[in-house]
C-alpha positions in Angstrom: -63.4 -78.7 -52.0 -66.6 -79.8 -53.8 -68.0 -81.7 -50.6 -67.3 -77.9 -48.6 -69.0 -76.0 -51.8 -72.1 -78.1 -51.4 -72.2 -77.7 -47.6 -71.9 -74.3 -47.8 -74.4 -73.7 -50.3 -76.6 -76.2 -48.4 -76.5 -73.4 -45.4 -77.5 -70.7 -47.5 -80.4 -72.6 -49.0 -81.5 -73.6 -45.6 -81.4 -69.8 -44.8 -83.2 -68.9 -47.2 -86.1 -71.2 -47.1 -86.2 -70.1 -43.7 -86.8 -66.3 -44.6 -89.0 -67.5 -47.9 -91.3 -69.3 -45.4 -91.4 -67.6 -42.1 -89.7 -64.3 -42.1 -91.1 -63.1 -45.0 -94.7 -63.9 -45.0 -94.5 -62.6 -41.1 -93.7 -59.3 -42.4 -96.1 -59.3 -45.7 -99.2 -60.7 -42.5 -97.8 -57.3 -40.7 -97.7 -54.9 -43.8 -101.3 -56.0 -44.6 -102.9 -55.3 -41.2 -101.0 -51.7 -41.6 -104.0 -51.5 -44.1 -103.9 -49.8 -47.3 -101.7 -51.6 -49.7 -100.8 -49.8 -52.5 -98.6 -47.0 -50.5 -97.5 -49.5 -48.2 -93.6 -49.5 -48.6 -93.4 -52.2 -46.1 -95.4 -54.7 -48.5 -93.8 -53.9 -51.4 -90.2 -54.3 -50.2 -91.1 -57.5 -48.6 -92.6 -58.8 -52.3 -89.6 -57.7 -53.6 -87.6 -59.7 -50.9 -89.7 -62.5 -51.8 -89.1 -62.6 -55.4 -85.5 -61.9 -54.8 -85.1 -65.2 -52.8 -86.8 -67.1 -54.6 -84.5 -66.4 -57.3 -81.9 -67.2 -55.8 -82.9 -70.3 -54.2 -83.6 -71.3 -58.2 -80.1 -70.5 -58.8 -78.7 -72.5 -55.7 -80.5 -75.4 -56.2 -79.5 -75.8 -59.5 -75.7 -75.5 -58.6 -76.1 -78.0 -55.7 -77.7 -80.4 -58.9 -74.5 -79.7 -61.1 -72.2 -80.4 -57.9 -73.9 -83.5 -57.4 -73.5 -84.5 -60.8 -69.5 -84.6 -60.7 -67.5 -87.5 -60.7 -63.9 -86.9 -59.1 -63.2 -90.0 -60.2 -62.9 -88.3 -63.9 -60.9 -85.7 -62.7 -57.0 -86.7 -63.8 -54.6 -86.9 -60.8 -51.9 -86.0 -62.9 -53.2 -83.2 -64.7 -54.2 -79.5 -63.9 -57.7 -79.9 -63.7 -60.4 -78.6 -61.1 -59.6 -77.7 -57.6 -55.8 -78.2 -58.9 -53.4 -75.6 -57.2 -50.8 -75.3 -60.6 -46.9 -73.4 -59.7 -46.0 -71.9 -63.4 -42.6 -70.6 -64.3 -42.9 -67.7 -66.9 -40.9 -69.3 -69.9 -39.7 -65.3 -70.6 -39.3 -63.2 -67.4 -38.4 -66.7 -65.2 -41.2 -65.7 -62.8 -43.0 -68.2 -60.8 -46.6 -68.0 -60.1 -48.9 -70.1 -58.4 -52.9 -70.5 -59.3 -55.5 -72.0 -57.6 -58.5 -73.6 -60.0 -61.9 -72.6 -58.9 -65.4 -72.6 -59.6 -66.8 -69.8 -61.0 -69.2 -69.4 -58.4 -66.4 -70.3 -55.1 -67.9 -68.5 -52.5 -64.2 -66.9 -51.7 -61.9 -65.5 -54.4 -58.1 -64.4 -53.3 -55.6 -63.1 -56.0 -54.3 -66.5 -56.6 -57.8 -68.5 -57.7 -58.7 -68.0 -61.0 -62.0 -69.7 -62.5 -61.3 -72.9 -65.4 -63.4 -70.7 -67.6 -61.0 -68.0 -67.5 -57.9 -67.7 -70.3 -55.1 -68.5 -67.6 -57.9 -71.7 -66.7 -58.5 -72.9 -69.9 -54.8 -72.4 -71.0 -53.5 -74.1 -67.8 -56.5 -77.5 -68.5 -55.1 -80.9 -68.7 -51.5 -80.1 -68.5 -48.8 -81.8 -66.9 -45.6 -81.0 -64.9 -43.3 -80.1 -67.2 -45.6 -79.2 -70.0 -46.2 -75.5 -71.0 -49.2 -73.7 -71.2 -49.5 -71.2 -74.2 -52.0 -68.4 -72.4 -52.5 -66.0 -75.2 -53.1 -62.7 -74.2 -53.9 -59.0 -76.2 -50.6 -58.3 -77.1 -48.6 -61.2 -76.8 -48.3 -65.3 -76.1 -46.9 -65.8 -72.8 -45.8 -69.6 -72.5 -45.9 -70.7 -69.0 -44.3 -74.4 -67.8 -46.0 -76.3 -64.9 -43.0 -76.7 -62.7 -45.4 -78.0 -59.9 -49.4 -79.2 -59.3 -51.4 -80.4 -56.1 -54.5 -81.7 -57.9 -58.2 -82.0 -56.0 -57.0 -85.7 -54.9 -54.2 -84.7 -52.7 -55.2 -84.3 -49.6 -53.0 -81.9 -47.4 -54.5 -81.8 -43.7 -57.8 -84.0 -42.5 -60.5 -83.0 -44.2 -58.8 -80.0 -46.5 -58.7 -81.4 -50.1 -56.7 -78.4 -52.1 
């Protein structure tokens, strides 16, 4: 999960750079030989491009840095944790659910990931099977036992860690 993050990210840095430092000054050379610059659309869109890659290379770069920076070796293989795919049993209604721990920046959200920053995240955190999660919501406390978890460490088919 964390190796296929950084990969992914890695792609979309390289892209960028790409357009940063080719595409980009190719059409800011092409805007400026249109001549007059200040109602030259062209130009300012592609300084605006410019600025907005930049950006966002800034922000990508320093996500790769805090990926690097994790150890799954501190991640518990017995307890819900990050990347962990957690199977809850609604103590009241008897309704199972399943969740899938993400980063808050996973490049694909479905309806079962939720973020470990989020209330069902951090309520879920270092629990066990069998333990129960208090998740407290608005109008009520909804207490939710762990009947099953596939932590970051299982690995399910070559090369997919879940």
């Amino acid at each position: 999960m964390i190796e296929e993050l950084k990969q992914k990210l890695g792609e979309e840095v390289e892209k960028l750079q790409h357009e940063l430092n080719v595409t980009l000054p190719n059409e800011i050379r092409r805007a400026v030989e249109m001549g007059d610059l200040r109602e030259n659309s062209e130009y300012k869109a592609a300084l605006e491009r410019q600025q907005l890659v930049g950006a966002r290379l800034g922000q990508l770069r320093q996500r790769l840095s805090k990926l690097a920076q994790i150890d799954l070796a501190q991640i518990p293989a017995d307890k819900v944790g990050m990347g962990s795919k957690v199977t809850v049993k609604d103590q009241a209604t008897g309704q199972t659910e399943t969740y899938h721990l993400v980063f808050g920046d996973a490049l694909e959200f479905n309806d079962l990931h939720v973020t470990m920053a989020s209330p069902i995240g951090r309520a879920l955190l270092n629990k066990a099977v069998g333990e129960v999660a208090l998740l407290k919501l608005p109008g009520k406390i909804r207490k939710l036992e762990v009947i099953e978890l596939i932590t970051i460490h299982t690995v399910q088919t070559p090369g997919e860690i879940v």
